[in-house]
NUKEVEX-954808 format. One line per 8 residues: for each residue x, y, z of C-alpha. Coordinates in Angstrom, 2 decimals, m for minus. Layout:
BEGIN
X:Y:Z | ...
***
This chain:
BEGIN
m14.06:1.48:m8.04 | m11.97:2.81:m4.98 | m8.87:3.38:m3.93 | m6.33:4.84:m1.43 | m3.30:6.81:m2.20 | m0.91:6.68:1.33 | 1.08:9.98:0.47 | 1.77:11.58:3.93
4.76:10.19:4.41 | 7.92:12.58:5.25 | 9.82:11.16:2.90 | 13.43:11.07:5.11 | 15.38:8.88:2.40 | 14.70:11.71:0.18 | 16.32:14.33:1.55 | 17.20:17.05:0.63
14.48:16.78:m1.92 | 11.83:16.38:0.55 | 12.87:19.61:2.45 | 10.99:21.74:0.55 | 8.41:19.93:m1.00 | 6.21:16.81:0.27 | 7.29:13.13:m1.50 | 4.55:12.55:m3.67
5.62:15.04:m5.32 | 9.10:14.33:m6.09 | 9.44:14.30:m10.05 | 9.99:11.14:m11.69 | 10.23:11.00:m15.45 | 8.82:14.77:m15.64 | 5.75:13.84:m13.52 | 5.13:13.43:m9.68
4.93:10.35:m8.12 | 1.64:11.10:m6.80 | 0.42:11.58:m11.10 | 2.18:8.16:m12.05 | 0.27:6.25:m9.38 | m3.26:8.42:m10.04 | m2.84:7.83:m14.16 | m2.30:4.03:m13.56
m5.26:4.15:m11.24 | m7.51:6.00:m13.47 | m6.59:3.57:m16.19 | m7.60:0.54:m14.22 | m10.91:1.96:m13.92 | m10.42:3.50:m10.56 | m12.83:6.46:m10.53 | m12.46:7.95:m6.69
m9.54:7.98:m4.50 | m8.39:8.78:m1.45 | m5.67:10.43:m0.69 | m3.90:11.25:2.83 | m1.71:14.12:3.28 | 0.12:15.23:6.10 | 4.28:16.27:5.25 | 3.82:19.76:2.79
m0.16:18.84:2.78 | m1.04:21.79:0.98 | 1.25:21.54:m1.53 | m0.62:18.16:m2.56 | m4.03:19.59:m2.04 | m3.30:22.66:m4.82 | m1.51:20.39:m7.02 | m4.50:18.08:m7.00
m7.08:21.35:m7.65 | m4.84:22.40:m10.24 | m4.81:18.95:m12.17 | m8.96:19.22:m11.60 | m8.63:15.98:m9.80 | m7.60:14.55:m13.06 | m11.16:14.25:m14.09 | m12.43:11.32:m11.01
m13.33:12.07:m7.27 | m10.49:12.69:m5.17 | m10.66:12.70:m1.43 | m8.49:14.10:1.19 | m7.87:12.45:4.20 | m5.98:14.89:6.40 | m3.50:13.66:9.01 | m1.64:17.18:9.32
m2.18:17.22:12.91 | m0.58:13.55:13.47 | 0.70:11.01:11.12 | m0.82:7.60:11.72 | 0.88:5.12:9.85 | m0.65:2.80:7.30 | m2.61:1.27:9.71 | m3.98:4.46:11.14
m4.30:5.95:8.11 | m6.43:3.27:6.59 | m8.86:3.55:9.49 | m9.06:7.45:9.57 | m10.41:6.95:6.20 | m12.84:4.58:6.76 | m16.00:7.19:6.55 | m14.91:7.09:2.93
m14.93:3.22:2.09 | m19.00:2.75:3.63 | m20.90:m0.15:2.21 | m19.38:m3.36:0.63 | m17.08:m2.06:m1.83 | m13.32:m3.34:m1.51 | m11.02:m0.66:m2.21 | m7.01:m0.92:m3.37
m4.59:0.52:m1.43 | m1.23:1.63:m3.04 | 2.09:3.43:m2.01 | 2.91:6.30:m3.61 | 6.53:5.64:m3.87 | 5.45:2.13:m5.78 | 5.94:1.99:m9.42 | 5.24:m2.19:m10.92
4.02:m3.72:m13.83 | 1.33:m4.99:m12.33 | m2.65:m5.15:m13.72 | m4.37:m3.38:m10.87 | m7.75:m4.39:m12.26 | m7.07:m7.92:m12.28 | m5.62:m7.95:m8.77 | m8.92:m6.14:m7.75
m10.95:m8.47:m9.51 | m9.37:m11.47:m8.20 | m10.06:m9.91:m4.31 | m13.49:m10.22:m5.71 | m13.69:m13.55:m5.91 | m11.13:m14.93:m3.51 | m13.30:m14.51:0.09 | m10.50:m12.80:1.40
m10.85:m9.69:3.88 | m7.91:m8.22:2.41 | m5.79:m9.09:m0.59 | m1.65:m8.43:m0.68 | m0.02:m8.33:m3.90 | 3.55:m9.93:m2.87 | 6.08:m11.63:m5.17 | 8.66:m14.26:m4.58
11.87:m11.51:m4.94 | 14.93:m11.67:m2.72 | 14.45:m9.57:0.28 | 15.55:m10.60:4.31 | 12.07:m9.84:5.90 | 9.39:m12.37:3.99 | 5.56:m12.68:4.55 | 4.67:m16.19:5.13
1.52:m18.11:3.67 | 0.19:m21.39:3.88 | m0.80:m23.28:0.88 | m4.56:m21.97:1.03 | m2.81:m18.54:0.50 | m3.56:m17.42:4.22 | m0.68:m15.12:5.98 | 0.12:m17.01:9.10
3.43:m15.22:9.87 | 7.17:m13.20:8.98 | 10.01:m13.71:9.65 | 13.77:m11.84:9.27 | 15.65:m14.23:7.81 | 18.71:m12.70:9.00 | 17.96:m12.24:12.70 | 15.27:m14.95:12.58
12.84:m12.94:14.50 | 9.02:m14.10:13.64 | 5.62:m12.22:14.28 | 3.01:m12.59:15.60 | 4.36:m14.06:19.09 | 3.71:m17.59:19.29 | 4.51:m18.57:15.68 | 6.51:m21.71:14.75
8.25:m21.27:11.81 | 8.40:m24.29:9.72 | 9.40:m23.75:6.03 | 7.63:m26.74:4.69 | 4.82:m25.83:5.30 | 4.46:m22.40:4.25 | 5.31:m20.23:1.00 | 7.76:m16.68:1.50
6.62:m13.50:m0.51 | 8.06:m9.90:m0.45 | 4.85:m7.72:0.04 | 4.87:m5.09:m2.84 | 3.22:m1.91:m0.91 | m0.21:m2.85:m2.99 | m2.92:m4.69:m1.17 | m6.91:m4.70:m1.43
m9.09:m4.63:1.56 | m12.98:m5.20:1.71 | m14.60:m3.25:4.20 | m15.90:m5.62:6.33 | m12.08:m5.90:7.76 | m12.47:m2.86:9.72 | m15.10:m4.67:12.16 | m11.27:m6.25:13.06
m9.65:m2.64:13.84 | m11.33:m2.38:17.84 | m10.40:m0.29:20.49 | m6.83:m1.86:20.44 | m5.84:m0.58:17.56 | m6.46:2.92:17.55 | m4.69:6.20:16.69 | m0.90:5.28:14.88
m0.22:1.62:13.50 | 1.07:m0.16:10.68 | m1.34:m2.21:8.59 | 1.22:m5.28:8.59 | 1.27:m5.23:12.66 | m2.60:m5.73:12.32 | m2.60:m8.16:9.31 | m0.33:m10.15:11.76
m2.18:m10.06:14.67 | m5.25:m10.40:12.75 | m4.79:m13.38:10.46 | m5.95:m16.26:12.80 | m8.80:m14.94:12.79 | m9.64:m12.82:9.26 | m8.69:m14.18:5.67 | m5.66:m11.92:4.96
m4.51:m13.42:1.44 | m2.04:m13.14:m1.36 | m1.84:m12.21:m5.19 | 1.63:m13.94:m6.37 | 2.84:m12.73:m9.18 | 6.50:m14.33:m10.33 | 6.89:m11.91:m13.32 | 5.91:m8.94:m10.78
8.34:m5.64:m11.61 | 8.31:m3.67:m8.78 | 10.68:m0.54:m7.65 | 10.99:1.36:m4.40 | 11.11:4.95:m6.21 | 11.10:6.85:m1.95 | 15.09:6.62:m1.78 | 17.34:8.73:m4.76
19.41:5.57:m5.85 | 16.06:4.19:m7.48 | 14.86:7.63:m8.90 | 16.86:6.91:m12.28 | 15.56:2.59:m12.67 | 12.65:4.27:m12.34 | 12.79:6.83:m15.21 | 14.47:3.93:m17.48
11.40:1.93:m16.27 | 8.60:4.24:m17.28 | 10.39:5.38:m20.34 | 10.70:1.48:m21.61
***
């Protein structure tokens, strides 16, 4: 099973901490972000992952040799030379996801509760192109689905703004999730990524401009625990979290 690790972000709500050393490597609980999200990988049966570097990169790279690669196959996909985005990073690394094997895609500033096998498993079976684990929490910017699961839409509650252009909100006929940073994409998907979307993007601006025309799907989970460990005030739920 594969998955991809997006860890080349710079990390700005982190600061100072991320002066000086690259935010997957922040500590949390005595371990790195980067380990946390690699262990829970590794015990979902995830045996080669990607990993993109580009703030510190080879800080990440000899932390990675120095763990052995924590036993699996570990990738680097290196965007020191530009930093692409979600989007762009998840294309860059496509060389790596050949074939017909779906591959999970997870923050690295994520920590949930959720079964990572089960959400993979249920990709399996659900048709979809991609997969988004979202919940139902309180947030102001929701993904919208209709009641086949399909993304249609978002919207800002507070400004109203909607994407993609064109779309007609109308609340009864759709279901709002917060999208949890976690999402599983079959390869098949990329025949979607042409010309237009080359070079730096962000995966949601293509799920949006993509979904009338690929399955982009959800994973609710109601019970989903999920916290935002890339700015400090979350660093200590997130200790209390792991150490529950």
């Amino acid at each position: 099973m594969k998955a991809m690790i997006f860890a080349a972000g710079l990390g700005t709500r982190l600061k100072p901490l991320t002066d000086t050393m690259p935010k997957a490597l922040v500590p949390v609980a005595g371990k790195p972000m980067l380990e946390h999200v690699i262990l829970k990988l590794k015990a979902a049966g995830f045996n080669e992952i990607v990993v993109n570097v580009h703030h510190f990169a080879n800080q990440i790279i000899e932390f990675l040799k120095e763990k052995n690669d924590f036993g699996i196959t570990i990738h680097i996909s290196d965007e020191t030379d530009l930093l692409l985005d979600t989007g762009g990073g998840i294309k860059k690394a496509a060389s790596f996801f050949t074939g017909n094997e779906p591959f999970l895609v997870h923050n690295v500033d994520i920590l949930s509760n959720v079964d990572l096998k089960a959400l993979y498993e249920y990709h399996l079976t659900s048709g979809n192109d991609a997969t988004l684990l979202v919940s139902p929490r309180k947030t102001t910017r929701y993904l919208l689905f209709d009641h086949a699961n399909h993304l249609c839409g978002w919207i800002n509650k507070e400004t109203l703004q909607t994407k993609p252009e064109g779309f007609i909100y109308a609340p009864e006929k759709l279901q709002e999730y917060a999208f949890s940073g976690i999402h599983v994409i079959s390869p098949n998907l990329f025949n979607y990524m042409g010309e237009e979307w080359t070079g730096k993007f962000p995966i949601m601006d293509f799920y949006l401009q993509t979904c009338h025309k690929a399955a982009i799907g959800c994973y609710a989970k109601e019970s989903l625990q999920l916290i935002d460990i890339g700015k400090p005030e979350t660093l200590a739920l997130a200790e209390k979290h792991i150490n529950a």
